[in-house]
C-alpha positions in Angstrom: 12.6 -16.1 28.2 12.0 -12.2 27.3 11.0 -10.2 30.5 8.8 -7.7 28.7 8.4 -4.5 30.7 4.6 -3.1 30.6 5.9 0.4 30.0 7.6 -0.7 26.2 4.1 -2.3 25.4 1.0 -0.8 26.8 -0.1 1.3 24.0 -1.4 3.8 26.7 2.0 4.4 28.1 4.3 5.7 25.0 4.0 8.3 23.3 5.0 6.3 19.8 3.4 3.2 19.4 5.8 0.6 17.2 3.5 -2.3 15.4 5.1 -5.2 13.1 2.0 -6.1 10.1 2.9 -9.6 8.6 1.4 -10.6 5.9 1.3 -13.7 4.1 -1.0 -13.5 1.0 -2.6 -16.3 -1.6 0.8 -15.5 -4.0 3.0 -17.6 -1.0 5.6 -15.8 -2.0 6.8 -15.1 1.3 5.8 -13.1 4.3 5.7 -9.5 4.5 7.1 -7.6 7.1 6.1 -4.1 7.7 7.2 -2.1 11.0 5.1 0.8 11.4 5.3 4.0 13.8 2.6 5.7 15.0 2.2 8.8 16.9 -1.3 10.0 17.3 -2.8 10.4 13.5 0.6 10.5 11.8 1.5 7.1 10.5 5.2 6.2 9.2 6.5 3.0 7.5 9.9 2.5 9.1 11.2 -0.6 7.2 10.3 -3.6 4.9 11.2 -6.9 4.3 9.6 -9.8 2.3 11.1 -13.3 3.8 10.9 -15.3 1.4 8.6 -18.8 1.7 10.8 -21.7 1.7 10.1 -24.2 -1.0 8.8 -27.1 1.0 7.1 -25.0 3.3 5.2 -23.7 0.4 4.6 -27.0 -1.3 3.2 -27.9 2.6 0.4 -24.7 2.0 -0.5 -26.3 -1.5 -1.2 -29.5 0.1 -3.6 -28.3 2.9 -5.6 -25.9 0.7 -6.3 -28.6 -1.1 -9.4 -30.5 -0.6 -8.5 -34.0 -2.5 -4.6 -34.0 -0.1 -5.1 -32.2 2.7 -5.4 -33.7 6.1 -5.7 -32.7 9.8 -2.4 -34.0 10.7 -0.5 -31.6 7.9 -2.4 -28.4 8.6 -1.9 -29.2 12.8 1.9 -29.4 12.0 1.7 -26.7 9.5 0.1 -24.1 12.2 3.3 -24.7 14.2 5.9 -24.0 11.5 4.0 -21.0 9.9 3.9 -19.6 13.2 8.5 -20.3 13.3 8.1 -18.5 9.8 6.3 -15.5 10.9 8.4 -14.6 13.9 11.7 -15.0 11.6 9.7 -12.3 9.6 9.0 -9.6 12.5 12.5 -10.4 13.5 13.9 -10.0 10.1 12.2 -6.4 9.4 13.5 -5.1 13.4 17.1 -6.6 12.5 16.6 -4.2 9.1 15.7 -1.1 10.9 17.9 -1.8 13.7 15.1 -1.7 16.1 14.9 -3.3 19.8 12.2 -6.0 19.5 11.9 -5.7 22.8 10.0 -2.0 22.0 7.6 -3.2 19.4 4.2 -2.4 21.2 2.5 -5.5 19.1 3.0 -8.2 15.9 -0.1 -7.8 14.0 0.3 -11.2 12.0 -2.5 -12.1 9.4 -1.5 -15.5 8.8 -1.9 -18.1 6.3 -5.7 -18.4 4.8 -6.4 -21.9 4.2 -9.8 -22.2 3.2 -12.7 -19.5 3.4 -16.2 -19.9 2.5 -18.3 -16.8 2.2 -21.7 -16.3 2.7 -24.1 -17.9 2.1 -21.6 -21.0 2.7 -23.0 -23.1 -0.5 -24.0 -25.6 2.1 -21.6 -25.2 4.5 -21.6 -22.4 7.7 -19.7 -19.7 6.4 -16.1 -19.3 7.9 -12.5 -18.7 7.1 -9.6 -20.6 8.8 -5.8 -18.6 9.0 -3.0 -20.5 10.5 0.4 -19.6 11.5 0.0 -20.6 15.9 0.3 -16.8 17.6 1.9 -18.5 20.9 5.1 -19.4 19.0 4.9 -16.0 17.5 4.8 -14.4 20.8 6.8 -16.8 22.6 10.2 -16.5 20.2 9.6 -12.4 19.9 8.4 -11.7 23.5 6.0 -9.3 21.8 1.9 -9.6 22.0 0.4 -10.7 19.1 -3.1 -9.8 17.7 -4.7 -12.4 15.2 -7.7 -14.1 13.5 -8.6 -10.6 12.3 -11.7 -12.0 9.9 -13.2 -14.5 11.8 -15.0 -11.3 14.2 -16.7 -10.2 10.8 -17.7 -13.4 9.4 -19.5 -13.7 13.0 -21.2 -10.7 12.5 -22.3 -11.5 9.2 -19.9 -10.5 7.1 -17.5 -11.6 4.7 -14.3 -11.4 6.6 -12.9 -9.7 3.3 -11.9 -7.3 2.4 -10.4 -5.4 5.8 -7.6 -3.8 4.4 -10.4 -0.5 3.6 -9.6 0.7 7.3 -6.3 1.7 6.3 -7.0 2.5 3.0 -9.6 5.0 4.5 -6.9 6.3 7.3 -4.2 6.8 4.9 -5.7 8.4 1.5 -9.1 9.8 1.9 -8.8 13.3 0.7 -10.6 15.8 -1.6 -11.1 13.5 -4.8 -12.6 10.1 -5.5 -9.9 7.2 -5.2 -10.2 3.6 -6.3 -7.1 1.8 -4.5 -6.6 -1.7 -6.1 -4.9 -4.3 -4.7 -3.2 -6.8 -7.1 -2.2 -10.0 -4.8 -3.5 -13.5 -5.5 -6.6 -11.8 -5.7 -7.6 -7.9 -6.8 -9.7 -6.2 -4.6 -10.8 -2.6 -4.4 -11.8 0.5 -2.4 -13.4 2.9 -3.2 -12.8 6.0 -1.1 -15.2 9.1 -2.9 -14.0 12.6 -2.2 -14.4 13.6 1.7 -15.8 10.4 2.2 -16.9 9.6 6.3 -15.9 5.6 7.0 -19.6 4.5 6.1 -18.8 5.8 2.3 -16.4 3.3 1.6 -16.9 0.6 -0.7 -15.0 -2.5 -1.0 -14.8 -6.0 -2.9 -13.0 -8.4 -4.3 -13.0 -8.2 -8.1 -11.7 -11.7 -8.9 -8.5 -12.9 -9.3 -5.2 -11.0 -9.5 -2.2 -13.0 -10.2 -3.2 -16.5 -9.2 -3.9 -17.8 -12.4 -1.0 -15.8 -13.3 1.2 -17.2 -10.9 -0.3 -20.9 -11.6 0.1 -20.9 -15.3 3.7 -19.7 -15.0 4.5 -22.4 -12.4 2.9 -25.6 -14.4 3.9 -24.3 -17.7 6.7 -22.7 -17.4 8.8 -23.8 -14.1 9.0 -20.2 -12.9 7.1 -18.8 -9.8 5.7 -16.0 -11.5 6.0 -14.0 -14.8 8.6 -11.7 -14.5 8.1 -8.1 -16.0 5.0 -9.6 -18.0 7.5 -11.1 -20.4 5.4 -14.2 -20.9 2.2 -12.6 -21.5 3.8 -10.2 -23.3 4.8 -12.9 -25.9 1.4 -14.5 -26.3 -2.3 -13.5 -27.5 -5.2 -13.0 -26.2 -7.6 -15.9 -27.1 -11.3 -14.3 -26.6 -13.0 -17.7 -26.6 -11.4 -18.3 -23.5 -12.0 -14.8 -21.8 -15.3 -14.8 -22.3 -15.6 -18.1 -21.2 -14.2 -17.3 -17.8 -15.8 -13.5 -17.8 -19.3 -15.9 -17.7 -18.3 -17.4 -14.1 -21.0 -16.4 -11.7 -18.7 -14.5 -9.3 -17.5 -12.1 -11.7 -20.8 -10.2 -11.8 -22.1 -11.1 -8.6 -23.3 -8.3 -6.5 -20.7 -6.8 -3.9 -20.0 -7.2 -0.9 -18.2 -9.7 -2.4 -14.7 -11.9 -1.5 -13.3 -14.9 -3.3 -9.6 -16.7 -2.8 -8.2 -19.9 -3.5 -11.1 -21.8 -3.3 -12.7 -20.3 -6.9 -9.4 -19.4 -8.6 -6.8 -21.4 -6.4 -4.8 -24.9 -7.7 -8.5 -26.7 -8.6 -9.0 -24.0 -11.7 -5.7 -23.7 -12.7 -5.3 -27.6 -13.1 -9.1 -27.9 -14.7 -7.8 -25.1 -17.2 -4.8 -26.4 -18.3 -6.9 -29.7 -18.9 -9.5 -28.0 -20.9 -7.3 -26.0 -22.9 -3.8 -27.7 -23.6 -4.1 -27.3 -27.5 -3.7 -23.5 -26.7 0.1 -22.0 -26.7 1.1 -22.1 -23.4 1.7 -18.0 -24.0 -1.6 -17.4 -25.4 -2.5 -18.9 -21.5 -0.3 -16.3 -19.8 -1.9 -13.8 -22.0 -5.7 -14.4 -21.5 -4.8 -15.1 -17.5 -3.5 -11.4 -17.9 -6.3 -10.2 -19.9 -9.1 -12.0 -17.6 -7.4 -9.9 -14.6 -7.9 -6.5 -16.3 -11.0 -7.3 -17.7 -12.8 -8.5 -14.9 -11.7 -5.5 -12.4 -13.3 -3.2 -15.6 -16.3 -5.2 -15.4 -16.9 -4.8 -11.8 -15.6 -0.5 -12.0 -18.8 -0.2 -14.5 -21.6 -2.7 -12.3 -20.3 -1.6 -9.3 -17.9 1.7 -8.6 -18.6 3.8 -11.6 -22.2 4.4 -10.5 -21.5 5.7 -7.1 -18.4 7.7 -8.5 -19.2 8.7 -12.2 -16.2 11.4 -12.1 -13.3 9.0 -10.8 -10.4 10.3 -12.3 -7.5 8.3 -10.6 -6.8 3.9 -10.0 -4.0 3.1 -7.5 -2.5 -0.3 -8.1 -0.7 -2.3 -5.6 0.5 -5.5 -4.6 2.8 -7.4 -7.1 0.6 -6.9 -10.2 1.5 -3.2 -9.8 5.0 -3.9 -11.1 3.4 -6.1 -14.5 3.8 -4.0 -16.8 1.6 -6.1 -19.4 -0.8 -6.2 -17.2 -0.5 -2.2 -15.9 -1.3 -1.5 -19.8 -3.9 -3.6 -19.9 -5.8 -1.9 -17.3 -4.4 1.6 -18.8 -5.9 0.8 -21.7 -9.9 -0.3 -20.5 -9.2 2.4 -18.1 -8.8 5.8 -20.7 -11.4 7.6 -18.1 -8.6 7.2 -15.2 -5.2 7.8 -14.3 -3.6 4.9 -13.8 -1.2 4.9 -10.7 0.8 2.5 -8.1 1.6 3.4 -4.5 4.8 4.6 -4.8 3.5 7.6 -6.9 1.6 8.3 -3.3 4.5 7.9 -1.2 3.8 4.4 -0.2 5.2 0.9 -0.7 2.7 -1.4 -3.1 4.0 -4.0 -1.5 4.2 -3.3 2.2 0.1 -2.0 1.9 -1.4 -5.0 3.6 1.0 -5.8 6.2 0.8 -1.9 7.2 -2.9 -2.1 6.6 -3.4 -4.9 9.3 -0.7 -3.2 11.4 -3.3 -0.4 11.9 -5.7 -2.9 12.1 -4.1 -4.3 15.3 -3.4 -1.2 16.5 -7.5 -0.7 16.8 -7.9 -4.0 18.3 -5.6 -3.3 21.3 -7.3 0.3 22.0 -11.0 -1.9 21.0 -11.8 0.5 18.3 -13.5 -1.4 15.2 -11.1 -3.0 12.5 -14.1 -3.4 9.8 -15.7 -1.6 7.7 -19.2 -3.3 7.1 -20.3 -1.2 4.0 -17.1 -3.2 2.3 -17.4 -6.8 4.1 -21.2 -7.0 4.9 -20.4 -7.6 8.4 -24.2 -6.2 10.7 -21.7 -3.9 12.9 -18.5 -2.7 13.3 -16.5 -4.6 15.9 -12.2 -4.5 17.0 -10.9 -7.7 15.3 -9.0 -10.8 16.6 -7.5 -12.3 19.4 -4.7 -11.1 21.6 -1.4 -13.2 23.1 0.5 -12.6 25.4 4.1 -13.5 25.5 5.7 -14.9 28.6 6.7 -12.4 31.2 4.1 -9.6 29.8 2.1 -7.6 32.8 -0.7 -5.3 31.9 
């Protein structure tokens, strides 16, 4: 075992504080590895690594998000063996850098989201359930470990989604109005208006990002995803469909707002190709594309045009940043706004959420607030998660 001594972890005894954000996102692509210095306000991302998700473990997440397979047995084991795949990540991204784990001040790991219901529930007490065990975490790295980030806000009311606004708020608010939005599984969106204070930020989920994207591709297709757009690309738009799915209740529901798996996950992608296998299976890729775009424009003009007429710039990240089919497509219902990624801000679009709970974590362990309720609803603002301890730790 790791003897950890207090002075490379207590955030109140180093000057630099060293946190590891994973993040492992609806895509299951992999899990993201960000290692993050901090010294006072000036934040710094150090290194990045996406491990990729092993097939079978990834067929095992599939299984217990779904509500016709899934069973207790599956997602107990599965807690266990996310939790192995998570510390291979931190490990991964310190081996990269060439950093001591033993000087990491905290893993901030997000885990897996298996199932979240919103409020008002729909029948059921609203709650969100991330695996991926923090005590084999912080066992195999000998580093604490903050998690369960969202379940905190959904207890104060809120939506548990979306948190990554804290560090969207830390990290860009400037002079101008900003809309940062996140392409994942899911899109989501903050809004950040020029010298905004932390109650000025606005944030929801718009609807889906690449899910259906990602789903289409892997029943039709074989492949995990569409590379470069290619398959979109080659189909067209059918508008029966769009407007078919730009009619689902969530799209114009009032914010805040989150949605996952459960709305756009396995279930619709399977009902879809059911409903709609006379279409060319590129005309699919196409319309999933379109009803991306279309559906963050839709919720812009309800919802973040009104309190920021004059937005001038959109900042795309995640992996739907580097689509270009689908980057023209919001160009194009976006003539009103520059259209940008992260990396035209100096940042990684890919590394944003595991840096963006990495700062989250950081909060937790000096009990400063992780939400922002003007984006998920939540009554108050409150630090986020659970801490544990590794073996050998003293405060």
């Amino acid at each position: 075992m790791m003897q950890a001594d207090k002075n490379q972890h207590h955030p109140q005894a180093v000057e630099e504080e060293v946190f590891i954000g994973l993040m492992s996102g609806t895509s299951l692509d992999g899990c993201d590895a960000a290692l993050v210095r901090c010294r006072g306000g000036e934040v710094r991302l150090a290194s990045f690594v996406s491990l990729p998700m092993p097939d079978e473990l990834k067929a095992d997440i599939q299984l217990a998000c779904s509500l016709e397979h899934s069973n207790v047995r599956l997602i107990c084991a599965l807690n266990a063996r996310l939790g192995a795949f998570f510390a291979q990540a931190a490990q991964a991204v310190c081996k990269q850098a060439g950093f001591p784990m033993k000087n990491v001040t905290a893993i901030i790991s997000h885990g897996q989201t298996i199932w979240h219901i919103p409020p008002p529930g729909d029948g059921f007490t609203p709650s969100t359930l991330q695996i991926g065990e923090p005590a084999v975490i912080a066992y195999q790295t000998g580093v604490p470990v903050v998690s369960g980030m969202r379940a905190m806000d959904m207890a104060a009311g809120g939506q548990g989604a979306p948190l990554v606004p804290l560090a969207d708020y830390l990290l860009y608010r400037g002079k101008e109005d900003l809309a940062l939005q996140n392409l994942g599984g899911i899109g989501n969106v903050t809004l950040l208006p020029a010298n905004c204070d932390l109650d000025d930020v606005f944030a929801f989920d718009t609807g889906p990002g690449n899910m259906i994207l990602d789903g289409f591709a892997r029943h039709l297709f074989g492949l995990p995803y569409d590379r470069d757009g290619l398959l979109a690309k080659a189909g067209t738009v059918n508008q029966a469909l769009l407007n078919t799915w730009m009619a689902l209740p969530y799209i114009d529901a009032p914010a805040p707002k989150s949605t996952g798996r459960e709305l756009f996950g396995e279930h619709f992608i399977k009902e879809q190709l059911r409903l709609h296998k006379h279409l060319p299976p590129k005309d699919l890729m196409a319309t999933a594309a379109a009803f991306t775009a279309h559906a963050m424009r839709r919720n812009y003009e309800l919802y973040i045009f009104p309190r920021c007429p004059g937005l001038k710039k959109v900042v795309l990240s995640g992996g739907g940043a580097y689509n270009p089919v689908l980057k023209r497509m919001i160009a194009d219902l976006f003539p009103e706004c520059g259209v940008l990624t992260q990396e035209d801000l100096g940042w990684s679009s890919d590394a944003k959420e595991a840096v963006a709970f990495a700062l989250i974590g950081r909060n937790t362990l000096r009990h400063h607030p992780g939400n922002v309720p003007s984006a998920t609803g939540a009554r108050l603002a409150l630090p986020l998660g659970s801490i544990t301890w590794p073996a050998g730790y003293e405060q």
